[in-house]
C-alpha positions in Angstrom: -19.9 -15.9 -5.6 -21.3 -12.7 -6.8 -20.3 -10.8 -9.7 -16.5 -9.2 -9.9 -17.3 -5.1 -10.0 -14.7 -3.2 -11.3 -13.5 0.2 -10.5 -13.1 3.2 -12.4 -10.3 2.4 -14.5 -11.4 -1.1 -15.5 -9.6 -3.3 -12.3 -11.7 -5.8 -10.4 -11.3 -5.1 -7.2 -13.8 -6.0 -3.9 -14.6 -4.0 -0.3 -15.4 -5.4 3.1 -19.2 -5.4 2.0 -18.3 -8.0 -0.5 -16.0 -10.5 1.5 -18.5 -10.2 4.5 -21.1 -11.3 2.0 -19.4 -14.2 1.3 -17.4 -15.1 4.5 -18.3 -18.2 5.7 -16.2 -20.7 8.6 -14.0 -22.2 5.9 -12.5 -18.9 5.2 -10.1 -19.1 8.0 -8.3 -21.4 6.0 -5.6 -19.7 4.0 -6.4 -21.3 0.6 -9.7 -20.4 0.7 -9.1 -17.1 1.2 -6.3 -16.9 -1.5 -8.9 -18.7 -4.0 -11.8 -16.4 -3.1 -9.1 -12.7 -3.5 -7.7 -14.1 -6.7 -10.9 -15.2 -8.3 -12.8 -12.2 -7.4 -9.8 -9.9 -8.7 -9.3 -12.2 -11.7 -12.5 -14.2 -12.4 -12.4 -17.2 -14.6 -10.5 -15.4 -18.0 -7.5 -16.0 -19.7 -4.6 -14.8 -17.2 -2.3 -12.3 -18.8 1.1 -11.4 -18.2 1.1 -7.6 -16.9 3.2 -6.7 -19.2 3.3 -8.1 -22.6 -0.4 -9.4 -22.1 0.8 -12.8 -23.1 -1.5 -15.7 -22.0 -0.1 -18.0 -19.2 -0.6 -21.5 -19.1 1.0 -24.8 -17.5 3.1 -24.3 -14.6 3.0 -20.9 -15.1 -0.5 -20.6 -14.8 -1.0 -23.1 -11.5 1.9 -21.1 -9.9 -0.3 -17.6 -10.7 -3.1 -19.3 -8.5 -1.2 -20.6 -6.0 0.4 -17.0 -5.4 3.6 -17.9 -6.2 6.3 -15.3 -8.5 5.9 -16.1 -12.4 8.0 -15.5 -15.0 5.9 -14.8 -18.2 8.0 -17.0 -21.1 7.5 -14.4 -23.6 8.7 -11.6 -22.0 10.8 -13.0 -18.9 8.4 -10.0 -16.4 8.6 -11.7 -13.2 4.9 -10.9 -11.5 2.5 -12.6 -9.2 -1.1 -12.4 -9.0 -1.4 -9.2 -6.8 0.5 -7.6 -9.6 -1.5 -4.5 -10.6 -3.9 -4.9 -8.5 -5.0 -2.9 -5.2 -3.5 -5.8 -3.0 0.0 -4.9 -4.4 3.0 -4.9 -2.1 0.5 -5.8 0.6 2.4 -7.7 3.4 -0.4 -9.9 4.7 -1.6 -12.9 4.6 -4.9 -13.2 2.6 -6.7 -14.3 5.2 -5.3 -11.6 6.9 -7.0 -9.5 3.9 -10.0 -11.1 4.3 -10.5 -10.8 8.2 -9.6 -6.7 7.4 -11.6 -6.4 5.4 -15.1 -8.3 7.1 -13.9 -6.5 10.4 -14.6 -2.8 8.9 -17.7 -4.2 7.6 -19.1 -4.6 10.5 -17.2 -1.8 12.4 -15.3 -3.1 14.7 -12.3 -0.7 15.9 -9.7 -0.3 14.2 -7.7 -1.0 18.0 -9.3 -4.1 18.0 -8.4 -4.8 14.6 -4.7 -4.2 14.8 -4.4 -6.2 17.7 -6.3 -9.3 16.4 -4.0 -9.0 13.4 -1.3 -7.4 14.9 -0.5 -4.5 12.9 -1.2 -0.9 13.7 -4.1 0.7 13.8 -2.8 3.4 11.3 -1.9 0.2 9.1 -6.0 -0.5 9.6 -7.0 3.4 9.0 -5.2 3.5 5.8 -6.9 0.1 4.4 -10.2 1.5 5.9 -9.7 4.6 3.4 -8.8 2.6 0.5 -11.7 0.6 0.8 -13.9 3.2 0.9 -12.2 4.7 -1.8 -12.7 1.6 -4.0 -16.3 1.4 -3.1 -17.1 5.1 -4.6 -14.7 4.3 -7.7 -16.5 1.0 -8.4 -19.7 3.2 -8.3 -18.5 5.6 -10.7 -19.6 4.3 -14.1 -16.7 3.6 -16.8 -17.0 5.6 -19.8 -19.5 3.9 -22.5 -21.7 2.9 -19.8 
């Protein structure tokens, strides 16, 4: 897996260039997928609670990965582990996510797209701008660098 790239404002985030990169035949499978979006938004850190930046472990931790709700213990902020991120209130599937976003890699329509995943092509367009948009913020250098 390559590097996480972050944009802008310090988030890790990925565009279809990335998952194409790494798609391979066993990324059909939905826990694949789910393992490759939450590792290459999170990496291999400490995971934190959103909002008290508390560190989760146990139960808590495996159901973070798994992509289940968690309730942080110290603060009781129920989150999962799209919290924050640019997948946030997203209502696919990951592998979903992940077929999006290797389809506008290699430019197939957005017609075709929203049919194979049956959703609408302006459902596509708008995922097609905020990918784009996340590719020039991640080449934007954060301050200090």
């Amino acid at each position: 897996m390559k590097a996480r790239k972050e944009d802008n404002t310090g988030r890790n985030v990925f565009v279809p260039h990335d998952a194409a990169a790494s798609f391979r035949a066993g990324f059909l499978d939905e826990n694949a997928c789910r393992a490759w979006i939450l590792g290459t938004i999170h990496g291999r850190g400490p995971v934190r609670c959103p909002e008290c930046r508390g560190e989760m472990e146990g139960k808590a931790l495996q159901r973070f990965w798994e992509g289940r709700r968690v309730c942080c213990r110290w603060c009781g902020k129920f989150f999962t582990a799209l919290t924050g991120s640019f997948l946030a209130g997203c209502h696919m599937t990951y592998s979903e996510v992940l077929l999006l976003a290797v389809f506008l890699h290699f430019g197939i329509s957005s017609r075709e797209i929203a049919g194979i995943l049956r959703i609408s092509p302006e459902t596509v367009r708008l995922w097609d701008i905020k990918f784009r948009a996340l590719g020039k913020m991640r080449a934007i250098p954060k301050d200090g660098e």
